[in-house]
C-alpha positions as CSV (number, residue, x, y, z in Angstrom):
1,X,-16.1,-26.2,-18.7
2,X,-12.8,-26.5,-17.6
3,X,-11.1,-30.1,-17.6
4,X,-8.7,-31.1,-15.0
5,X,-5.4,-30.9,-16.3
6,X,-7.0,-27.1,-17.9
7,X,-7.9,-26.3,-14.0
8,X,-4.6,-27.6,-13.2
9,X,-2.3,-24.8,-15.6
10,X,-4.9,-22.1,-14.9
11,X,-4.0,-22.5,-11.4
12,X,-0.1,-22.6,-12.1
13,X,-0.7,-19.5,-14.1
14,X,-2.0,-17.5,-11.5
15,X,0.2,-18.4,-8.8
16,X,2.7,-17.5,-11.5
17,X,1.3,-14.2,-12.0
18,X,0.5,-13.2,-8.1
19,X,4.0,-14.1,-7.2
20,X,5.6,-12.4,-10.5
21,X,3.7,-10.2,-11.9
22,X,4.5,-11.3,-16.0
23,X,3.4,-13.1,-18.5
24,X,4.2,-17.1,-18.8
25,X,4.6,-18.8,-21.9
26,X,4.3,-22.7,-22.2
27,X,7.4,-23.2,-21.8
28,X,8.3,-21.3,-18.3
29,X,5.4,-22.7,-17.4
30,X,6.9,-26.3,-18.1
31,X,10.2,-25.7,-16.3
32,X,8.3,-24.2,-13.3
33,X,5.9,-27.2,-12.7
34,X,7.1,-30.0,-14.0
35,X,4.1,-31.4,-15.4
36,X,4.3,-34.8,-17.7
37,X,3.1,-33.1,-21.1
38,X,5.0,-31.9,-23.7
39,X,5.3,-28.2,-24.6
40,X,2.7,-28.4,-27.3
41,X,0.1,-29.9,-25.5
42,X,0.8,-26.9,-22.4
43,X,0.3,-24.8,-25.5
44,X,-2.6,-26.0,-27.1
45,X,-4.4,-26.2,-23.8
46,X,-2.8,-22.3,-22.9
47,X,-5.0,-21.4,-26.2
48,X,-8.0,-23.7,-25.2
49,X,-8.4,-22.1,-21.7
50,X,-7.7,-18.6,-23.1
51,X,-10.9,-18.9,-25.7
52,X,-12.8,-20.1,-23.0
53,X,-12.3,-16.5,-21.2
54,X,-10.2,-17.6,-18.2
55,X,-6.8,-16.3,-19.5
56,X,-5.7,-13.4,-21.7
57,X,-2.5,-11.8,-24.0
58,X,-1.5,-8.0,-22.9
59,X,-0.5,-8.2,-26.8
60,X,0.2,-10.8,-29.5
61,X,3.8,-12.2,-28.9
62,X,3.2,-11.8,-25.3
63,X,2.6,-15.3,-22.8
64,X,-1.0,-15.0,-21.1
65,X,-1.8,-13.5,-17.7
66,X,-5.3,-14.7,-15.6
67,X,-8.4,-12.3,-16.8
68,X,-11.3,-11.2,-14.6
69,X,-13.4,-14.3,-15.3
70,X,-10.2,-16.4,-14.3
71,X,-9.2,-15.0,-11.3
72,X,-13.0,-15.3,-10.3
73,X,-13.3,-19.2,-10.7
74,X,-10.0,-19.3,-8.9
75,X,-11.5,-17.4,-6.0
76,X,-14.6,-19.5,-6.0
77,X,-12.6,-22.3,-5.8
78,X,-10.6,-21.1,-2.9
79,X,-14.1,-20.2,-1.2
80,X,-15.8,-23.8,-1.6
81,X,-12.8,-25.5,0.1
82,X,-12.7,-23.1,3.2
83,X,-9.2,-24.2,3.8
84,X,-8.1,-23.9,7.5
85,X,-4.4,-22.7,7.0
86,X,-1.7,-22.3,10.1
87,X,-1.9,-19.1,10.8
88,X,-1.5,-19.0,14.7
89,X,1.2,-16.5,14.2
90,X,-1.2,-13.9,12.2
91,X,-4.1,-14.8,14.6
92,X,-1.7,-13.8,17.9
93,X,-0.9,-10.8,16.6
94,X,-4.1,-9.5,15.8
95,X,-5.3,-10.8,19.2
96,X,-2.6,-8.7,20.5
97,X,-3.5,-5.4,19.2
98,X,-7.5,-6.0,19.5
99,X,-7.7,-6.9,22.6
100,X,-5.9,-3.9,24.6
101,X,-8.6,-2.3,27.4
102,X,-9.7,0.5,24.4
103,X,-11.8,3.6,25.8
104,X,-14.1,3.9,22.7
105,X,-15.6,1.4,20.3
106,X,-14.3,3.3,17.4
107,X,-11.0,3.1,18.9
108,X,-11.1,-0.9,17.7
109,X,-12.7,-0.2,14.5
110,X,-10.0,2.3,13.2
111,X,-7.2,-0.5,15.0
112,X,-8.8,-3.2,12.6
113,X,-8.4,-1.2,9.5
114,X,-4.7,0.0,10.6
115,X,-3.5,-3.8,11.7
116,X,-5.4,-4.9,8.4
117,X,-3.6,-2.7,5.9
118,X,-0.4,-3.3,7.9
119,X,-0.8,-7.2,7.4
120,X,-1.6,-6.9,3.9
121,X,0.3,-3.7,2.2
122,X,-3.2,-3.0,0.5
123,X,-5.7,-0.4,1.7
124,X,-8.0,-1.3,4.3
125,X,-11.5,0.4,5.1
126,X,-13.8,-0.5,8.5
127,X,-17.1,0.3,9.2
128,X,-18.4,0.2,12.9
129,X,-21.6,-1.5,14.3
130,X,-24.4,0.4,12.8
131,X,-25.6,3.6,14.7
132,X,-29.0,3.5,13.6
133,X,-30.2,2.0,16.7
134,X,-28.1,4.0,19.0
135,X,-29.1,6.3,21.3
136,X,-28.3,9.6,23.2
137,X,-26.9,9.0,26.6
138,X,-25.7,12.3,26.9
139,X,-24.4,15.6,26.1
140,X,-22.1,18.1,27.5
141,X,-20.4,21.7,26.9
142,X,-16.8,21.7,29.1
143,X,-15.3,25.2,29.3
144,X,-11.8,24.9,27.8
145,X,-10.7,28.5,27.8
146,X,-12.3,31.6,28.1
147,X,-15.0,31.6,25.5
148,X,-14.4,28.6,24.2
149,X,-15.9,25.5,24.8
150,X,-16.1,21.5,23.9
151,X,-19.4,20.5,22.7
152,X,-19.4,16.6,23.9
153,X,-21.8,13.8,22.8
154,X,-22.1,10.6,23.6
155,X,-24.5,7.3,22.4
156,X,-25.1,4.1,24.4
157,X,-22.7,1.6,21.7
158,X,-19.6,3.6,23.4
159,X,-19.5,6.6,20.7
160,X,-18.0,9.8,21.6
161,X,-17.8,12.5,19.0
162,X,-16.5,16.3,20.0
163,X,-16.4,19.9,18.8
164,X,-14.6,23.4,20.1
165,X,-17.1,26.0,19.9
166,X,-16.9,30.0,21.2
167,X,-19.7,31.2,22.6
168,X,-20.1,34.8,23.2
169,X,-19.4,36.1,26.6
170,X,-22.4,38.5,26.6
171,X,-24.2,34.7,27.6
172,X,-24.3,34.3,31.0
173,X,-23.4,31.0,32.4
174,X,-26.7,30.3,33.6
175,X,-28.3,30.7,30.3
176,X,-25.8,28.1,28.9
177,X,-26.6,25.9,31.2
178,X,-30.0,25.8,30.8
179,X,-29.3,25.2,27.0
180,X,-27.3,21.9,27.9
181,X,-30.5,20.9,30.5
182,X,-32.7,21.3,27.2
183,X,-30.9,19.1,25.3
184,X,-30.4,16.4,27.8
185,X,-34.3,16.7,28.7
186,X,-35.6,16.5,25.4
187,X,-33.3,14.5,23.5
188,X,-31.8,11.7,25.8
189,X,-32.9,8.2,25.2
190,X,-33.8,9.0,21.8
191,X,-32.3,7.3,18.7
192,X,-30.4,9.0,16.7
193,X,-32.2,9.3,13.7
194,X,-35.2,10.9,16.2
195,X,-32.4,13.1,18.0
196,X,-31.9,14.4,14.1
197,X,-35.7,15.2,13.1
198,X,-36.4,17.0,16.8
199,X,-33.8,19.1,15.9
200,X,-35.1,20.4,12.7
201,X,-37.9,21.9,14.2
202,X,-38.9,21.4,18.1
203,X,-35.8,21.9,19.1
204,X,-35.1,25.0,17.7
205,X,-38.6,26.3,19.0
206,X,-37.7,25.6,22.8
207,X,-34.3,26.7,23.0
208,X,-35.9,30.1,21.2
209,X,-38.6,30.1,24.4
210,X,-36.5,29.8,26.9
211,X,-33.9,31.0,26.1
212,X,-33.1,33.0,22.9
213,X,-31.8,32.3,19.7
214,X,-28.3,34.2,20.7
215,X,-26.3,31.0,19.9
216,X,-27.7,28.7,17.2
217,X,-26.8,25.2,19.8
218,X,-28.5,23.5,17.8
219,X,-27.1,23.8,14.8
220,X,-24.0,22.4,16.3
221,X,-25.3,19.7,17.6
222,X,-26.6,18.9,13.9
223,X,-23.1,19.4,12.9
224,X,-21.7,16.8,15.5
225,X,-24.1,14.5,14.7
226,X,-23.3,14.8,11.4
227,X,-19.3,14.4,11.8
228,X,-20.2,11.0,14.1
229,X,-22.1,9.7,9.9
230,X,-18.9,10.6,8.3
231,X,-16.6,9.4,10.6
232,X,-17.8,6.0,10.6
233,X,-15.3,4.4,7.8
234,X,-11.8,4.3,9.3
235,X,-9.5,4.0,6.2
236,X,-6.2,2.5,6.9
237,X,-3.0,2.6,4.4
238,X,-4.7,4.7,1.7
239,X,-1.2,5.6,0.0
240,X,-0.8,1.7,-0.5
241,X,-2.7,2.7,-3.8
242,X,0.2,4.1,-5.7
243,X,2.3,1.0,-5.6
244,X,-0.4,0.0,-8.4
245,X,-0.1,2.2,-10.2
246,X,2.2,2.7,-13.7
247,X,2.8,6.8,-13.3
248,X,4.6,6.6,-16.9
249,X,1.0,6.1,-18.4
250,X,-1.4,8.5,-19.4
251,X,-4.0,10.1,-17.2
252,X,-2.5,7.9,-14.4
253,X,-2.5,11.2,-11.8
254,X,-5.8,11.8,-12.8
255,X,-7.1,7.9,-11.9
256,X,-5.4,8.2,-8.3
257,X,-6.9,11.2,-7.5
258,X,-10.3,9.9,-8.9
259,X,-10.4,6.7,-6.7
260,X,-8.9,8.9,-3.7
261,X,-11.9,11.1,-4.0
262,X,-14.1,8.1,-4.1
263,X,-12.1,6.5,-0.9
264,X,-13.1,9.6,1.0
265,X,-16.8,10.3,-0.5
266,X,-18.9,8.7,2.4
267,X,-22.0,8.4,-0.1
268,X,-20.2,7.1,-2.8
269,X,-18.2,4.4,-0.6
270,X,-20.9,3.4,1.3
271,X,-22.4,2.1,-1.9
272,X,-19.4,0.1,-3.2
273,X,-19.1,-1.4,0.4
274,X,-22.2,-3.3,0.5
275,X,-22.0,-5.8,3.4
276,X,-22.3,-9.5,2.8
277,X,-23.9,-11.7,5.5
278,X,-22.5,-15.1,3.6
279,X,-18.9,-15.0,5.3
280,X,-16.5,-13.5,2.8
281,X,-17.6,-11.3,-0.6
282,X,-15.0,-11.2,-2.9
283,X,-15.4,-8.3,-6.1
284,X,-12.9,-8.6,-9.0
285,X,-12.3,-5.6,-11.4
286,X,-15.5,-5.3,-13.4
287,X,-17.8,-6.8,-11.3
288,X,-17.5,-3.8,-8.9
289,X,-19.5,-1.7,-11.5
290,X,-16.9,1.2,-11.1
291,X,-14.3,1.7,-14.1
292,X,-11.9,3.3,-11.7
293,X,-11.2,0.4,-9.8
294,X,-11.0,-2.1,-13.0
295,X,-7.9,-3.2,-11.7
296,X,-8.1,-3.8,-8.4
297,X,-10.3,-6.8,-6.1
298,X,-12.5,-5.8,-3.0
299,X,-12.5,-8.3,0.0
300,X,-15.1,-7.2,2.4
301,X,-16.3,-9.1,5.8
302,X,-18.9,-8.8,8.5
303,X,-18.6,-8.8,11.7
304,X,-21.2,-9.2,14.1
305,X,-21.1,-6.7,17.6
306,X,-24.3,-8.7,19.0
307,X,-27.2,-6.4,20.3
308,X,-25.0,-3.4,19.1
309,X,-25.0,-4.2,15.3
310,X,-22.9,-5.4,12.6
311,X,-19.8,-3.5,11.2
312,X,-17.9,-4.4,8.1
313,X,-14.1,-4.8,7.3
314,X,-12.5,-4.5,3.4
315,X,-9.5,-4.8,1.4
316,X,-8.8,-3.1,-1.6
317,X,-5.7,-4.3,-3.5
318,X,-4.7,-5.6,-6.7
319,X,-6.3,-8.2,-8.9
320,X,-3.1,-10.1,-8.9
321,X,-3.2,-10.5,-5.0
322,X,-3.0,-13.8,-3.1
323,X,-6.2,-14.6,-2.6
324,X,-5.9,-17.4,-0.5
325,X,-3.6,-15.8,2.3
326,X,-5.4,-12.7,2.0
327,X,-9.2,-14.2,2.3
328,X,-7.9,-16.2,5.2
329,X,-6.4,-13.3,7.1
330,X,-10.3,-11.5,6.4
331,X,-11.5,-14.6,8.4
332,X,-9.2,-14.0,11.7
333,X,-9.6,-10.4,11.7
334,X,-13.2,-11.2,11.4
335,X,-13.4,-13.3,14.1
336,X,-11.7,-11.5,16.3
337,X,-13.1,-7.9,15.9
338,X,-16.3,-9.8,16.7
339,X,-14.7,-10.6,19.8
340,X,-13.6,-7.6,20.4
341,X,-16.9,-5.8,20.2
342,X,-18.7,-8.1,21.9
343,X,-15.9,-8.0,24.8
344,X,-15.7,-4.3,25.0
345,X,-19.7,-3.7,25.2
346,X,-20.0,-6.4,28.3
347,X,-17.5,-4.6,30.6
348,X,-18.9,-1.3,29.7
């Protein structure tokens, strides 16, 4: 285990590092801090905490930078004191943009990831309140142009999902209407997951009855209920990824387009964004079980909407970030997305 004075320079050398972004030697490391020990014993205790596993050498002659393991007990540290930092100023403006008279719920969920990533200069994903208790409240088709019209659905947690469809003029207006009484009859006040089994098989059946199988309806609806899954993570400040990156190394444009592929994968994302309910989850490198993202830590949060469900926020940034500034700006934005929800569902 660590001694104090050992906790002490492994502490030094991170801030070091975050702030920098280089190696420190014992004697930089000296100058910078002021510490009453001589060079040798910085050194000797440098080597000590690097056998230990908390630091490491990019290569022999080299100072030492914080490993995986390090920057993990200096997180854990930062999480058992649950320091309350000034940050009034932060905490106003997120109030500021959160708390605007939105027209959707998902309208606050993609803000928080936008204000998130904008705060931070990392890449930001949001997740709203979970849809698998919500339910139909309607569904609409709103002639745009001749032939063409907008396909609207809407669920009771203030989610609105669209699509343009044509429908072939040989229909008659009457027998599109009927179509959208169908739906509405048979479907609202369902859940959604129900809404999607109906429509594999009952659904079909009746519109075919009634009135035809000369537009497949419900195949669209499928579809928008479909877009509404995938649209659920917001993703703010995506291109924030290159500024780690070193595009002089090899297989470097490979790597970006790997983990941009995997930002954009709804399956595969939905996996690595496992919520926490014990405040803040903090990942580092390795311990996110994906060798694409070895060199970055993921900060995720959730926040409660009440009745409507929980959503979660992230951050995905380097593992040299400032923890400490970073973990607390996750606590406001936390907070007050929760306030946000829960204010924009009671004056619905």
């Amino acid at each position: 285990m660590l001694t104090e004075r050992q906790l002490l320079i492994l502490n030094l050398i991170i801030d070091h590092y975050v702030e920098h972004g280089e190696p420190i030697g014992s004697n930089t490391l000296l100058e910078e801090s002021n510490l009453p020990v001589s060079p040798a014993t910085i050194r000797n205790e440098m080597m000590r905490i690097e056998e230990l596993g908390f630091l490491k050498k990019m290569h022999s002659s080299s100072g030492r930078i914080p490993s995986i393991l390090g920057y993990r007990h200096y997180v854990d540290q930062l999480m058992a004191k649950k320091r309350e930092l000034s940050f009034e100023d932060i905490r106003k403006q997120v109030q500021a943009s959160l708390r605007v008279p939105y027209k959707e719920a998902q309208e606050i969920v993609e803000s928080s990831a936008e204000l998130l990533s904008y705060m931070t200069n990392y890449t930001a994903l949001s997740i709203g309140p979970e849809k698998t208790n919500s339910r139909l409240t309607g569904f609409r088709l709103v002639p745009v142009t001749k032939g063409q019209f907008m396909a609207i659905l809407v669920t009771d947690k203030g989610y609105v999902e669209s699509k343009i469809l044509t429908i072939p003029h040989a229909i008659s207006a009457a027998k599109i209407q009927k179509m959208v009484n169908i739906f509405n009859e048979e479907l609202v006040g369902l859940k959604l997951m129900d809404v999607h089994n109906k429509l594999q098989v009952e659904i079909p059946r009746i519109i075919d009855k009634f009135v035809g199988n000369e537009i497949d309806l419900h195949a669209i609806f499928r579809g928008i209920l479909s877009k509404m899954d995938s649209e659920r993570i917001y993703v703010g400040g995506e291109m924030n990824l290159l500024n780690y990156f070193n595009f002089e190394e090899v297989n470097q444009r490979e790597k970006i387009k790997s983990i941009y592929n995997l930002i954009h994968e709804s399956k595969d994302l939905q996996e690595l964004l496992v919520p926490d309910h014990n405040d803040i989850s903090v990942r580092i490198g390795t311990e996110m079980g994906n060798d694409l993202l070895s060199n970055f830590s993921l900060i995720t949060a959730s926040y409660d909407s009440g009745h409507n469900g929980k959503g979660l926020i992230a951050l995905l940034g380097p593992t040299n970030m400032p923890y400490e500034q970073t973990i607390n700006i996750m606590r406001i934005m936390r907070d007050e997305l929760s306030d946000s929800m829960h204010g924009f569902y009671q004056n619905e």
